[in-house]
C-alpha angles and dihedrals in degrees: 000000000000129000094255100054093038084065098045085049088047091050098044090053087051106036113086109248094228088054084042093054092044095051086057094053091055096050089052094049090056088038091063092032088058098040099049092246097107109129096003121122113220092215127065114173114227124163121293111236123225110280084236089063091058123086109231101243083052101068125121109191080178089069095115086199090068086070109041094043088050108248099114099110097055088053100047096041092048088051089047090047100038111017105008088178108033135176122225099183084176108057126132087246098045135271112311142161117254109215103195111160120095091229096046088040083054089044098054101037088051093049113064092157090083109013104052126202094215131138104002138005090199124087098230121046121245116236120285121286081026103094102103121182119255133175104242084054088054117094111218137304093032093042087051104057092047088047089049089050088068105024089102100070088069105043124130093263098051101049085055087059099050097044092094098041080055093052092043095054090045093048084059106054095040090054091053096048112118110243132215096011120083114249124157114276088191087073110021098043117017093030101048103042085051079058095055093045100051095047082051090048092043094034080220123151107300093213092060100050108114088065085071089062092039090059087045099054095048094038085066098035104071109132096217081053109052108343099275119159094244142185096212086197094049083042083051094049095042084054091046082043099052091032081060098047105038093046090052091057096051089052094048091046081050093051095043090049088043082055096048114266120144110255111249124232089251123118098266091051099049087047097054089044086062128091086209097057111014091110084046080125105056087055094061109177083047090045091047091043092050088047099046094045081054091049091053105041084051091053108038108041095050107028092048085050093054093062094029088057083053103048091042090059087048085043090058107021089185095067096047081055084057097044086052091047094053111022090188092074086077095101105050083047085065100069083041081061100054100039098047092050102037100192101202112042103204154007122218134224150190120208104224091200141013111287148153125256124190090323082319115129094219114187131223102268094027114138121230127193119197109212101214084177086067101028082057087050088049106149087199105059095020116060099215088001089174092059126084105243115171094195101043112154099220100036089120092067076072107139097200095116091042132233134289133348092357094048102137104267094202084061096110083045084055103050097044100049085053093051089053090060106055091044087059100044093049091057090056115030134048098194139022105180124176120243113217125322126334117239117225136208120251097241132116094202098044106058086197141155109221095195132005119179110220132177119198130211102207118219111272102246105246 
């Protein structure tokens, strides 16, 4: 390590995180002030063309708007059939390689050796002094031994044991939705049972809950990330906000297990039970990104699901007839689901030396990005990959929570929260139909739907 990064590393273990975070906001605000950027937002949405009126070498699979206008598909499915990896050297967030077949995403995401997570697993960089260390952007061993810290809160064991207070909670919020009158099951579903899940995960204050899901949804919206439309100063706040919170509940769970308490099976616990981690504190831009990254992949996967799962069903009216018919198909759905929604669109890496991709020269340095949304529409690997099938019999090749040592960990948390559902709902209502068009979030990495009108037709009572 040079000087020069030995005191970086010094000051960042000294230095508050709150004082750190808020040093950062104020060289981004000069950043944008000198630059002439202050106040203006990187992303105007204008109307996609057809992908038949693109040249080839033109295409920007990073454009946020392609997503949320609905053009995605065609994109995606011209790239995979004409350029599957294909190079943009004039994006907003730099040149980089788009990985779109299911096969050559797998090959890549399996194979850090040569295609490295570090620094980042987004396309775009955050501002600097922003860059704070998380596990998924770790290449083994280090990543390893931080994953390792945390694995046990979704065993086997312990998903047995959480599967009624998971019931329970969504047994709460489904017997409390308004019928036969249109609300948002974004917000008051998806959103709220997330919520719920992640203060469990976390054992942090109930009652504060939704700020978890607050955090989670600014730390993935910065535009000069993924294409948000984002306040950087209310981004800034949110990061002081949760580097307050969650470092006051490492420093209470500290003090409980000093007095005496027996330590719980939550992520903070797990993390301060772990050679690896335990000083985690005492690294704070590493402890808020892991914690963070937790917080995320706890929000997005399942709670983009839930809707997804609801609007599919809307989307092909025959298959919700068959899920109604035959209740135990509920747990193959599920991977449909996922697959079909995709919640997060993409991983990113960094090839750490010269190599060949599917007949591509790709150099050392090169950014890759695996398209886990095209990989997940592969014609090759999905029959109608496009349609919406519940009892497809390969939904589980699915690639949504990635390959390999980064695979998600909270994958098995994820499905089953999602099968419980689904069970529950099933039991109540007869119907769940969507009400006019979702809304969906401007992102290229979080493939959400930001509000979705629904109206439900409870079960006649026999």
């Amino acid at each position: 390590m040079s000087i020069a990064d030995t005191v970086a590393t010094t000051a960042r273990s000294i230095i508050p995180m709150e004082l750190q975070i808020r040093g950062a906001h104020l060289y981004d605000k000069t950043r944008r002030i000198v630059t002439r950027t202050d106040g203006q937002v990187m992303f105007t949405e204008t109307p996609i063309p057809p992908v038949d009126d693109v040249d080839l070498a033109d295409i920007d699979l990073s454009n946020p708007f392609l997503y949320r206008q609905g053009l995605w598909k065609s994109y995606f499915e011209r790239v995979r059939n004409e350029a599957p990896v294909h190079f943009q050297p004039n994006s907003p967030f730099g040149p980089f390689w788009s990985v779109t077949r299911h096969a050559d995403i797998i090959a890549v995401d399996k194979n850090h050796k040569v295609f490295s997570a570090e620094p980042f697993i987004i396309i775009g960089k955050p501002p600097r002094f922003m860059d704070i260390a998380m596990f998924i952007a770790m290449d083994p061993p280090r990543h390893d031994s931080q994953r390792a810290a945390v694995q046990g809160v979704v065993a086997p064991k312990n998903l047995r044991e959480m599967e009624d207070l998971i019931r329970s909670r969504v047994q709460e919020v489904l017997d409390d939705l308004p019928v036969n009158q249109p609300f948002d099951w974004v917000r008051t579903v998806s959103v709220e049972l997330t919520a719920r899940m992640l203060a469990t995960l976390l054992d942090f204050p109930y009652e504060q809950r939704h700020k978890l899901v607050e955090w989670s949804d600014l730390a993935t919206a910065m535009e000069q990330t993924n294409g948000g439309p984002s306040d950087n100063d209310e981004v800034f706040g949110a990061m002081v906000d949760a580097a307050k919170g969650l470092s006051a509940l490492w420093h209470d769970k500290a003090a409980r297990k000093a007095a005496g308490e027996e330590p719980g099976f939550d992520l903070i616990s797990l993390l301060q039970a772990n050679d690896d981690t335990k000083d985690l504190i005492d690294r704070p831009l590493e402890f808020l990104g892991n914690l963070t990254l937790l917080i995320v992949g706890g929000n997005d996967t399942t709670r983009n699901s839930m809707s997804g799962g609801v609007l599919a069903l809307n989307e092909f009216p025959d298959q919700f007839e068959k899920l109604k018919a035959n209740p135990d198909l509920v747990p193959g759905m599920v991977s449909e689901i996922i697959r079909w929604q995709t919640p997060l669109a993409y991983m990113r890496r960094i090839a750490k030396e010269d190599t060949i991709l599917n007949g591509q020269f790709i150099r050392k340095g090169d950014k890759v990005v695996m398209w886990y949304a095209s990989g997940n529409r592969d014609e090759r690997v999905f029959d109608r990959p496009n349609d919406f099938v519940i009892d497809r019999k390969n939904a589980r090749n699915h690639i949504a929570f990635g390959f390999g040592v980064h695979r998600c960990m909270g994958n098995r948390l994820a499905e089953m929260q999602l099968r419980i559902l689904w069970e529950e709902l099933l039991i109540r209502f007869e119907n769940i139909e969507v009400v006019g068009k979702p809304e969906y979030v401007q992102s290229n990495f979080v493939r959400g739907i930001s509000k979705m009108m629904v109206t439900l037709t409870p079960k006649q009572q026999a």
